[in-house]
C-alpha positions in Angstrom: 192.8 -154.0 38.9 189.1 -155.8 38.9 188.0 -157.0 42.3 187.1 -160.6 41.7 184.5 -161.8 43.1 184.9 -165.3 45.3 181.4 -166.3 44.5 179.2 -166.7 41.8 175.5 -167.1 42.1 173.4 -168.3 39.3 169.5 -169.2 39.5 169.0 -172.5 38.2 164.7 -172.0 38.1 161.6 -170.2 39.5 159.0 -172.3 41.0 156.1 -171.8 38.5 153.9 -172.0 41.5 153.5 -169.1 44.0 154.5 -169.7 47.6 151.9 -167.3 48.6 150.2 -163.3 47.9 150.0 -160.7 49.9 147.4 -158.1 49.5 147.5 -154.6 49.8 146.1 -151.3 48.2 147.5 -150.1 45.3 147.2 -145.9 44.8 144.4 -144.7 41.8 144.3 -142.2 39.9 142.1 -139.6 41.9 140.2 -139.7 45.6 138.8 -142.9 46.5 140.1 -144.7 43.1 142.5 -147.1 45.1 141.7 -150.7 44.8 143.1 -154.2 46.1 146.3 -155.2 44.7 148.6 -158.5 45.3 151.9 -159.2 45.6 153.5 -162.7 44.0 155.7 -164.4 46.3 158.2 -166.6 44.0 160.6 -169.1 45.1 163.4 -169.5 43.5 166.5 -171.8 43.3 170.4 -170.8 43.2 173.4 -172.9 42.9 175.2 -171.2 45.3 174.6 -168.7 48.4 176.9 -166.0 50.2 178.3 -167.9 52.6 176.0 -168.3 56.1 173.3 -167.3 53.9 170.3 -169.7 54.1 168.4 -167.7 51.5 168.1 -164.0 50.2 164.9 -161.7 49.9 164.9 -159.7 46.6 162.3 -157.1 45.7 161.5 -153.9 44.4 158.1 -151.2 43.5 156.4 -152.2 46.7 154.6 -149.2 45.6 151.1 -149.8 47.7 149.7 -149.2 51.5 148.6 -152.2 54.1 145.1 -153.1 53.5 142.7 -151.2 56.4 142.5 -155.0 58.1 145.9 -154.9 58.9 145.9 -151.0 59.8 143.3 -151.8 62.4 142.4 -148.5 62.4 146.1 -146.6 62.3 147.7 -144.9 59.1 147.9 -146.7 56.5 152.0 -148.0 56.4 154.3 -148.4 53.3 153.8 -151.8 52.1 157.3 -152.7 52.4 157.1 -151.7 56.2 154.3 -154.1 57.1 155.6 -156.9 54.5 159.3 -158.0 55.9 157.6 -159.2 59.2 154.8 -161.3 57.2 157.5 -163.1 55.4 159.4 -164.0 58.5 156.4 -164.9 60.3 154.3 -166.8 57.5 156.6 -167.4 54.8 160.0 -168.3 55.3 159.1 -171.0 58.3 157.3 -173.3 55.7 160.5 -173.5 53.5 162.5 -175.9 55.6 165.3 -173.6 55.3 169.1 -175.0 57.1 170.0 -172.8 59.7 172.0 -169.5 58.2 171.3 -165.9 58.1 168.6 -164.3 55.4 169.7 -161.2 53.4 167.6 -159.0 51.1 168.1 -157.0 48.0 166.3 -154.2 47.7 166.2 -152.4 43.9 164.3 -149.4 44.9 160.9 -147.4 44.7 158.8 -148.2 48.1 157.2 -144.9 48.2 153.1 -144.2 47.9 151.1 -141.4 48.6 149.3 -141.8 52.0 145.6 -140.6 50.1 146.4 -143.0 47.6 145.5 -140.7 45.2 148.3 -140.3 43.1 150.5 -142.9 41.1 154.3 -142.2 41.2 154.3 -140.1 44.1 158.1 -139.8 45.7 159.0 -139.4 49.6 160.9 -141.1 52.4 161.8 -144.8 52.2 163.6 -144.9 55.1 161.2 -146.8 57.4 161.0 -149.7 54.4 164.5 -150.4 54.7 164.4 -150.2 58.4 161.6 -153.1 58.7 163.4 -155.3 56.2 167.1 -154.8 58.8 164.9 -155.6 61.6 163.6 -158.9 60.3 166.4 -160.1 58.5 170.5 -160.1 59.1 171.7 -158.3 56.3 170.5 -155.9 53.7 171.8 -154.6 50.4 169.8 -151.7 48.0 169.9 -148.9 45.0 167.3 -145.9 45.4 164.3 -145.9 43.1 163.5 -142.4 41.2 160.8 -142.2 43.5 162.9 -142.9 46.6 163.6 -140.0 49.3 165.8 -140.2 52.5 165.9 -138.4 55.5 169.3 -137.1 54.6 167.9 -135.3 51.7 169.1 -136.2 47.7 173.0 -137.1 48.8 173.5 -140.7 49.3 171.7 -141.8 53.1 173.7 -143.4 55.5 172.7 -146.8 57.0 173.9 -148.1 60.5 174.3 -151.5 61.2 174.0 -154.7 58.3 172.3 -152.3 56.0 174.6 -151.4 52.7 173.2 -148.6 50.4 174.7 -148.6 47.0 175.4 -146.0 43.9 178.2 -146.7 42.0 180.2 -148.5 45.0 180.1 -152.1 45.9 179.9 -154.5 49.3 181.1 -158.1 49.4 178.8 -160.6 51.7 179.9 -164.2 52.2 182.5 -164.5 49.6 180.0 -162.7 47.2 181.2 -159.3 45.5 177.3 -157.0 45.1 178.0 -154.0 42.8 174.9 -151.3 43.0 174.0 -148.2 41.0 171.0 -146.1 42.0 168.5 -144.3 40.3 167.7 -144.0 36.6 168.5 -142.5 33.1 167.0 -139.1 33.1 167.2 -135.5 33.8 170.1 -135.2 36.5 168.6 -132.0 37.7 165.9 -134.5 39.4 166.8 -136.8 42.3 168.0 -140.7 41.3 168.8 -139.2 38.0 171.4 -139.3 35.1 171.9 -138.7 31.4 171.8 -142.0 29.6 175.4 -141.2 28.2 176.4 -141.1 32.2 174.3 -144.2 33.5 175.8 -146.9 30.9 179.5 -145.2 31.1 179.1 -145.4 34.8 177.8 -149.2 34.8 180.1 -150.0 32.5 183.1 -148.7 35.2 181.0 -150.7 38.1 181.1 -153.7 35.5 185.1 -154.0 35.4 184.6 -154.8 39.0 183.4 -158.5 38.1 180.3 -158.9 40.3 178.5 -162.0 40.9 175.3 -159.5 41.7 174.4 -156.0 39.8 171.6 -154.4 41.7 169.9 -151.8 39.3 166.4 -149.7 39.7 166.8 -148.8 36.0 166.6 -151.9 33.6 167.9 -153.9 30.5 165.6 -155.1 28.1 165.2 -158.7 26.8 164.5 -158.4 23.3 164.3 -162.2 22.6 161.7 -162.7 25.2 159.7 -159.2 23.7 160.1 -157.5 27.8 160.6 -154.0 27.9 163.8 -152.2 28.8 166.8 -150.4 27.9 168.8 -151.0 24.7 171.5 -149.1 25.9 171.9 -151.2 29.2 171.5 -154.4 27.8 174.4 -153.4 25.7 176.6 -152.2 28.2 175.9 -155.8 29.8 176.9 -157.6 26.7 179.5 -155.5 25.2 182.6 -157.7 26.7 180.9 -160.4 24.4 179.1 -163.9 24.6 180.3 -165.4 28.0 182.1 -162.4 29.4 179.3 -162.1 31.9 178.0 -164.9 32.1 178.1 -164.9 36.4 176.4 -161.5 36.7 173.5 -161.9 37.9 171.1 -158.6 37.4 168.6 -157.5 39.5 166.1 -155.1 38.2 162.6 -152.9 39.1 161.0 -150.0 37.9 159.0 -151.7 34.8 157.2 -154.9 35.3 158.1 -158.3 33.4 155.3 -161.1 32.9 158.1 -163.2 34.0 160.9 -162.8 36.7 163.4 -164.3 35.1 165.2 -163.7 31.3 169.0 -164.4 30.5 170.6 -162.0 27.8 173.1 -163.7 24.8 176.0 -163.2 26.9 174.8 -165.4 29.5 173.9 -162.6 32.1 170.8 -163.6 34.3 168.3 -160.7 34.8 165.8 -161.0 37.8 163.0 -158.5 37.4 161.0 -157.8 41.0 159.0 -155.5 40.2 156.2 -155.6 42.4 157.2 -159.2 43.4 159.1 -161.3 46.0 161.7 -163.6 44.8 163.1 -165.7 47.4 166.3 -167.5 46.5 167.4 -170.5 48.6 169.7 -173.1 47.5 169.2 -175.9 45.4 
C-alpha cells in the first residue's frame, strides 16, 4: 500500500536576482591551477512548507575549499563546512523569515582534494553534513559518487535531526521525502548501480507518493535542451501526464543554466548543482 504523503510542496518561482555569492576555490587540473570560484545563492518561493518549517536549504557539488581569507592561515575546510554558518549569519537574517525551524536538503558530492589539484577527487563528507545539523534544525540527504563516510561504503549513520537516505524515506512536517543515493554506474564502485537497477529502484521508491525525491543522479529536460538521463526522466513520467505532478525533484551532479525545469507530467526538477536554493513560502 503507497504511503501518502500529507503534504505537497510545489515552487511557484526563483527570484531571477541573486540574494548573494559566496566565494571559494574551486580545484584545477594540476599544482597551483586552482582559481576563484562563486557560489549563486537563489531564493526561491513554495506554496507550501513542512509544517514548523520557515524555509529549507537545498544544495548539492559544493565541490571547492574556503578561500585563504577565511582560512586565516588553517587548512583549507570543505566548502560546505565553512558555508552553513555564513548563511545563518549573513543570509537568512535579511529574509524576514516568521519564526519556524530551517531544514536542508542535501543531494550529495561535497568532497575536494585538500591540494586542489585534482577534479572529482572522493573522501569523507561527514564534517559537511555535520556543519549544516549544527546550523540548522533538521537535515535530509543522498550520497554523491564522490561522497565517503567514516563508516566506510555501507550506508553512515546519523544521530540526531540528520536523515540519510538510499532507497528509504523520512516524513518532516506532514511532508513524505523519498531519497536514493548514488548514481548509474559500475556497482563494483561506491554510490553506484547498473542503470537497469537505479530506474527499477526509483520506480519502487516512486509508488511511495513523495511530495520530495532527493537524487545525486539526474533526469534530463529535453524541452529546455539540459542534460540528464533519459532513462530517469522516464521512470518519472511513466505513470503519465499528471501522475506526478506533486513530486518535486531535487537533483546535482551535472550543472543546469537554470535551477528550475518541469517535465510533461508535471514533475518539478530543482537542479543545485553548485548552487543554494533557499525555499521560503510565498
Amino acid at each position: 500500500m503507497a504511503i501518502v504523503s500529507q503534504l505537497a510542496m510545489r515552487i511557484t518561482s526563483i527570484e531571477s536576482k541573486l540574494l548573494t555569492e559566496i566565494r571559494y576555490l574551486n580545484a584545477g587540473r594540476g599544482p597551483g591551477d586552482f582559481y576563484n570560484d562563486v557560489v549563486p545563492v537563489h531564493r526561491g518561493f513554495v506554496d507550501a512548507l513542512p509544517e514548523g518549517t520557515s524555509a529549507i536549504v537545498v544544495t548539492a557539488d559544493l565541490q571547492g575549499r574556503e578561500t585563504f581569507k577565511s582560512a586565516g592561515g588553517h587548512p583549507l575546510r570543505l566548502l560546505g563546512e565553512v558555508l552553513p554558518a555564513m548563511l545563518r549569519a549573513d543570509v537568512l537574517p535579511c529574509l524576514g523569515l516568521p519564526k519556524g525551524d530551517i531544514g536542508v536538503l542535501l543531494a550529495g558530492d561535497f568532497y575536494t582534494v585538500p591540494a586542489l589539484d585534482k577534479r572529482g577527487g572522493s573522501g569523507e563528507v561527514r564534517p559537511v553534513w555535520d556543519a549544516f545539523a549544527a546550523e540548522f534544525d533538521w537535515v535530509a540527504g543522498v550520497a554523491g559518487n564522490h561522497d565517503t563516510f567514516a563508516d566506510g561504503a555501507n550506508r553512515p549513520s546519523f544521530t540526531g535531526p540528520v536523515h540519510f537516505l538510499d532507497n528509504d524515506h523520512v516524513t518532516i512536517g506532514g511532508v513524505l521525502i523519498a531519497g536514493l543515493s548514488g548514481i548509474t554506474g559500475n556497482p563494483r564502485r561506491p554510490w553506484r548501480r547498473t542503470e537497469d537497477d537505479y530506474v527499477e529502484t526509483l520506480g519502487t521508491l516512486l509508488c511511495e507518493e513523495p511530495a520530495i525525491t532527493l537524487l545525486h543522479d539526474r533526469p534530463d529536460a529535453p524541452e529546455r535542451g539540459f542534460r540528464g538521463s533519459p532513462r530517469i526522466r522516464e521512470v518519472l513520467e511513466e505513470q503519465g501526464p499528471g501522475q506526478n505532478e506533486n513530486t518535486l525533484v531535487v537533483r546535482g551532479h551535472s550543472h543546469w543554466p537554470e535551477p528550475l525545469a518541469e517535465l510533461s507530467c508535471g514533475t518539478q526538477v530543482l537542479n543545485v548543482d553548485a548552487r543554494v536554493v533557499i525555499l521560503t513560502e510565498i
